[in-house]
N, C-alpha and C positions, 0 to 999 in steps of 0.2 A: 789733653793739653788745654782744648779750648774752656773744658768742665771748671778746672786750678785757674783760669785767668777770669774765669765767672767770680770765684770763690775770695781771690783775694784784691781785684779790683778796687772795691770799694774799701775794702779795706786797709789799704794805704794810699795816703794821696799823693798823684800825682806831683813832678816836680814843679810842674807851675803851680801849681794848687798850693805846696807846700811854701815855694818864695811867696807868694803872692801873700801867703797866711804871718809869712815871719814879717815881710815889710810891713805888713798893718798893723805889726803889735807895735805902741807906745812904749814908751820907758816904764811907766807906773804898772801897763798890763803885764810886762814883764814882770817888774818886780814882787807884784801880789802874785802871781804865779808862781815865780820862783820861792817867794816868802809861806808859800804854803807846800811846795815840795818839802823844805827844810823842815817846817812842823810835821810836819806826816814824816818825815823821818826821825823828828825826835821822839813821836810818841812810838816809835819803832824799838827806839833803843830804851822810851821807859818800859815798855811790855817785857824787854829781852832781860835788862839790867834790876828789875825789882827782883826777880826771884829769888839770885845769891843770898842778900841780906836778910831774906824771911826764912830760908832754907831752913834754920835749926828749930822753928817753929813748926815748919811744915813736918821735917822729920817725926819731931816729936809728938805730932798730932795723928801720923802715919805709922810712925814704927820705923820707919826706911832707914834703912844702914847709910854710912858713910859713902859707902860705891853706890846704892841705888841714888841718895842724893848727888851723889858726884855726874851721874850720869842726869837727872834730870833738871841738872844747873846747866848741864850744854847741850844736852840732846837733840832742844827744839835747833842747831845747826844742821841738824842732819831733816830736816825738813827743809832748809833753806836749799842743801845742797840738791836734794832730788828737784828741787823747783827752779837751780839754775840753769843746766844747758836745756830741758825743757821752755822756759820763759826764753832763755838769747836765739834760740830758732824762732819763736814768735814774733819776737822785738823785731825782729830783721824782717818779718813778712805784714807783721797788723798795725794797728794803733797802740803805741808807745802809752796812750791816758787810756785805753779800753783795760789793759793787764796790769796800770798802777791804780787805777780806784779798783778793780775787782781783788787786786792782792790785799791792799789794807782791810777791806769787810771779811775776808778770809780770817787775816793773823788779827783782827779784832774781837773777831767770832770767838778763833780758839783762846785768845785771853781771859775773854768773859767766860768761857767755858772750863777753865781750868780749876778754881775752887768748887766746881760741881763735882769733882772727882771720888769716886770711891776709892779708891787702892794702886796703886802704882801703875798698872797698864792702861786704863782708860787716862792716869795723869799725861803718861806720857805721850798718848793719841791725842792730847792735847796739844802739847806743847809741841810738835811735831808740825802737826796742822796751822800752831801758829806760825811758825818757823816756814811753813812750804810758803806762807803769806809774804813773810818777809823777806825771804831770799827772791819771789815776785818781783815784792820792790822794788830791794835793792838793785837789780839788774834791770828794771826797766827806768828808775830815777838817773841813773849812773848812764845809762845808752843815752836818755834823752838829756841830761846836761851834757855830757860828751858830747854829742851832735854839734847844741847851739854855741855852746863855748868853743869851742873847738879849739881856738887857739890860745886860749886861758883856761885848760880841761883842768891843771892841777890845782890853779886857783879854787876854781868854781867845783872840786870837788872838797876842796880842805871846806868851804863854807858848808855844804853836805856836811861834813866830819864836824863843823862845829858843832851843827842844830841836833847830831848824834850825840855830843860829849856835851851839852845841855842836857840831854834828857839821862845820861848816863850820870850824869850832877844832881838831878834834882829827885831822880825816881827812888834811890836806895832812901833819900829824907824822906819824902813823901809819903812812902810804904811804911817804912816804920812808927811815922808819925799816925797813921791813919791808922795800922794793927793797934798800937797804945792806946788810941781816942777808943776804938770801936769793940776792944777786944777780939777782936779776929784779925789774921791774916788776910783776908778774902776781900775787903771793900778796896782793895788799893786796886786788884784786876776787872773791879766791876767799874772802877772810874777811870783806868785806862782804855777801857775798849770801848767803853762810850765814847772819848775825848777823839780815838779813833776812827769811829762810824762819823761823827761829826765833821771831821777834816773829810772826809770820802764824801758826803752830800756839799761841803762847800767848792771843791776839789772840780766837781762836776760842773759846777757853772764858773770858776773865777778861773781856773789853766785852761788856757787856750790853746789848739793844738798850733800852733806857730809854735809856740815854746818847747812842746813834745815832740812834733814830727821831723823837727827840722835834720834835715839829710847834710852828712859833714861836705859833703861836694857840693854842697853852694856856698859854703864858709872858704874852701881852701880848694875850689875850681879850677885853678890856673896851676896846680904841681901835678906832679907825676907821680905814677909810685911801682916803676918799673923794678927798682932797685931791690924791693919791699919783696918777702916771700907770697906765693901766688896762694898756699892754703892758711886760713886763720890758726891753723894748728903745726906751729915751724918752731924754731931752734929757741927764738927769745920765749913765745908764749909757754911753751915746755916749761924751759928753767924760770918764769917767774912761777908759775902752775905749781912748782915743785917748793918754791922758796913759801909760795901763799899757802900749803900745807903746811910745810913746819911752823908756819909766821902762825895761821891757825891752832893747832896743835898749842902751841905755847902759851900764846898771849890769853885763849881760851880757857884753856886748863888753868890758869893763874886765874884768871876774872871770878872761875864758876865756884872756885873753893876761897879765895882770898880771903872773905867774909868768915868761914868756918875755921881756917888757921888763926885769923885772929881774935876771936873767940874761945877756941877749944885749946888753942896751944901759949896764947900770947896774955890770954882770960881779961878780954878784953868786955865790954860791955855790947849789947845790939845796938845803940846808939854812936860808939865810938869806934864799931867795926861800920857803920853806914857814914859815917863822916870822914873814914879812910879810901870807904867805896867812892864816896863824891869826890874827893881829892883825884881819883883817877879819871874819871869824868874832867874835871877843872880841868886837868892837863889834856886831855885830848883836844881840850877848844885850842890848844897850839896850832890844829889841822891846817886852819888858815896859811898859818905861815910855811908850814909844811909843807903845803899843796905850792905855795907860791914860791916856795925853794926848789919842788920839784920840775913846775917851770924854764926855773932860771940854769939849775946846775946836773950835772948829771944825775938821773936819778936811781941809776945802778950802785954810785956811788954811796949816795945819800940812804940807800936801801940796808947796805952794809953796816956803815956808820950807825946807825938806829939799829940793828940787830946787836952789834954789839952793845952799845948801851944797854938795850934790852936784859942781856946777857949779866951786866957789870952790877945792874941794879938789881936784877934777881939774887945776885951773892948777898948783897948789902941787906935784904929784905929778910933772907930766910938764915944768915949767920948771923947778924948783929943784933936781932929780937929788941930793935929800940922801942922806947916808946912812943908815945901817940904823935905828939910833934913830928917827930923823928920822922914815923912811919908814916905821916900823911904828903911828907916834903917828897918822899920815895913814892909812894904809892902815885903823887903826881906826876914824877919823875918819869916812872913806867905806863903810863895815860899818855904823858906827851911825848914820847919815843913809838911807844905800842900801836896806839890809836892817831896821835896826831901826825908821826911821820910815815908809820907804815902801811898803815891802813890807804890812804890815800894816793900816795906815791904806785903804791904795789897796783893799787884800783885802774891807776889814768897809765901808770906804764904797761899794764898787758894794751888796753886800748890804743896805746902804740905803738904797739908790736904788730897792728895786722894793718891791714888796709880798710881805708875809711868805711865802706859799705860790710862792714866784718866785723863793726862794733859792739852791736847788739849778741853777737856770740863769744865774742872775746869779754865782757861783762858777763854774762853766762857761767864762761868758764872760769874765768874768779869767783863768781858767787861760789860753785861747785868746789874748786878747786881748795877756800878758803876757809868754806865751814864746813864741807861732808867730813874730813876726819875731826876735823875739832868737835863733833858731835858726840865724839867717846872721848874727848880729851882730860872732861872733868873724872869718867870712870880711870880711866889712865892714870889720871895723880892721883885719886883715892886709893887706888890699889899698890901704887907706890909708897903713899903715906904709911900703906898696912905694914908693908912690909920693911920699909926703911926709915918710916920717920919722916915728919913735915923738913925737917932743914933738907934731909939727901933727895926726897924728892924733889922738892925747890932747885934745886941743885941741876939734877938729868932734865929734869921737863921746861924747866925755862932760863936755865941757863948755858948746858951742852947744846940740846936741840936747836937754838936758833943761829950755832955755829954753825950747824950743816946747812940753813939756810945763806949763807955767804959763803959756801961752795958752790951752791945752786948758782946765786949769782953773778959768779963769776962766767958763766958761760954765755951771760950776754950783751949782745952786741948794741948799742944805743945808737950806733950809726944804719942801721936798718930800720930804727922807727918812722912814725909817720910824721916828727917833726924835727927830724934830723936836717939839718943845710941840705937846700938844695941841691941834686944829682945832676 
């Protein structure tokens, strides 16, 4: 006992340490801090989001089938997912900035590392390894803006969701424009994981741990949370846990092949399948307002709402075979429903479903809960595709499945959160 209180002493600080740290930050030290969480998560999402749009490149430089690409347009999830309740045990015991600059040199490493690839198993120990990086991240950026926000969690995570749907905007241009300059694929993950390692060396000196460490029981000291279930793993966390698989499952499976239906099915151009990609992106910068809807109204509700659309716009996508106008106005459609409302809402309501000191596991478990099966989700539609066709898979994988997610929904309760009217 006394060995464990040697061991994680120092590494976390005390709760005076921790106020004393937050009253000292300025408004500006915040916001360079907070302004470079955001960038370290948009280069997050251009590592994750470049690879759809090169996919039939890469294919065809590899030989890899439709299901092998299917599966290594999502795979690197199932690295994030083994790294999440891993990292939310941690989050809860170390330094919040020790496991978010170690995560980014991680999924930077394996980005840089990914055009070194011989043949499909070392690609996918790639993309995996970047994935374990970013699911890190993700669940240590998410604990510690939780923390300081505390009572603007949904806000301050839609801004998270935007600096994401930025990088999810600009990385399909970028990549394609840089394979066209350079003739290869390969320079667009050599200049992301650089961009990468760079934000992790400034990351080091400009976030301050006031911003990182901050503990929610000095934001919201004065409540209770008798009411609240006593283990982080209770009735609400479950049914979102369950909704964040299929919200996963879907929204993934649509992201990882998008690019290759419209191309292979729609015979669209690689430019004008990447400018459909960034239209998805565009809409998920909605996150903002999403996050700050989640705030104000219920967010079970709004969970719902956004799965059907989800739902409504997958029909419009994969039966109406518009054109590019058409399918960019849609394709944003599905960014700002997918990404901008779900993603976030689903993120800040598990986080209040437990009790404040259960944050950093309840982050965890979404990481886990969100990408480990969307990990096969791209294999999942390929093999659907094989078998039924781009419209009927379109059909089952994103627009039945996120119906079962508003079953899930339904079973929970928003009056047990932890920012429910006081008890």
């Amino acid at each position: 006992m006394n060995h464990a209180a040697q061991v994680e002493t120092p590494a976390v600080p005390t709760r005076d340490t921790a106020e004393s740290s937050r009253s000292s930050l300025s408004r500006p030290m915040v916001g360079v801090g907070f302004l470079l969480l955001i960038l370290s998560y948009m280069v997050n999402a251009m590592d994750r989001q470049v690879f759809p749009p090169l996919l039939p490149n890469i294919r065809e430089e590899y030989g890899f089938s439709l299901e092998q690409g299917g599966l290594l347009a999502t795979n690197f999830t199932l690295g994030m997912a083994i790294a999440g309740l891993p990292a939310g045990y941690l989050l809860d015991r170390f330094r919040r900035k020790t496991v978010l600059l170690v995560s980014i040199v991680i999924y930077s490493l394996g980005t840089m590392a990914t055009p070194l690839a011989t043949g499909l198993a070392d690609m996918t120990a790639y993309r995996v390894i970047s994935g374990f990086g970013e699911g890190m991240q993700s669940a240590a950026i998410f604990a510690a803006v939780g923390a300081f926000f505390a009572h603007r969690r949904g806000l301050a995570f839609g801004v998270i969701g935007l600096g994401y749907s930025v990088g999810v905007f600009i990385a399909p241009l970028i990549g394609v424009q840089l394979m066209n300059m350079h003739g290869t694929w390969h320079s667009p993950f050599y200049l992301f994981g650089t961009a990468g390692l760079l934000i992790a060396a400034v990351s080091l000196f400009l976030v301050k741990a006031g911003l990182t460490e901050t503990s929610v029981d000095e934001v919201v000291s004065t409540k209770t949370y008798e009411y609240m279930p006593v283990s982080a793993y209770n009735r609400n966390t479950v049914a979102l846990a369950v909704h964040a698989v299929i919200s996963g499952v879907a929204i993934y499976g649509f992201l990882g092949l998008y690019p290759t239906y419209l191309i292979t099915s729609l015979h669209y151009t690689a430019g004008q399948a990447a400018l459909a990609m960034s239209f998805l992106g565009f809409g998920g910068m909605t996150a903002v307002f999403g996050g700050w809807l989640g705030d104000r109204f219920n967010q079970r509700n709004l969970l719902i709402l956004s799965l059907l659309a989800v739902s409504a716009i997958s029909v419009c996508i994969y039966e109406t075979h518009a054109g590019v106008g058409v399918q960019c106005l849609l394709a944003f459609l599905m960014g700002a429903f997918g990404l901008g409302f779900i993603y976030p809402n689903t993120n800040s309501a598990i986080q209040r479903a437990v009790r404040p000191g259960q944050i950093g596991r309840a982050s965890g478990l979404f990481v886990t809960s969100y990408y480990g099966p969307a990990a096969f989700s791209g294999l999942l539609f390929a093999a659907l595709v094989d078998s039924y066709g781009w419209d009927q898979a379109g059909l089952l994988q994103v627009t039945v499945l996120p119906l079962l997610g508003v079953v899930a929904l339904a079973f929970v309760r928003t009056s047990q959160f932890n920012n429910a009217p006081a008890h």
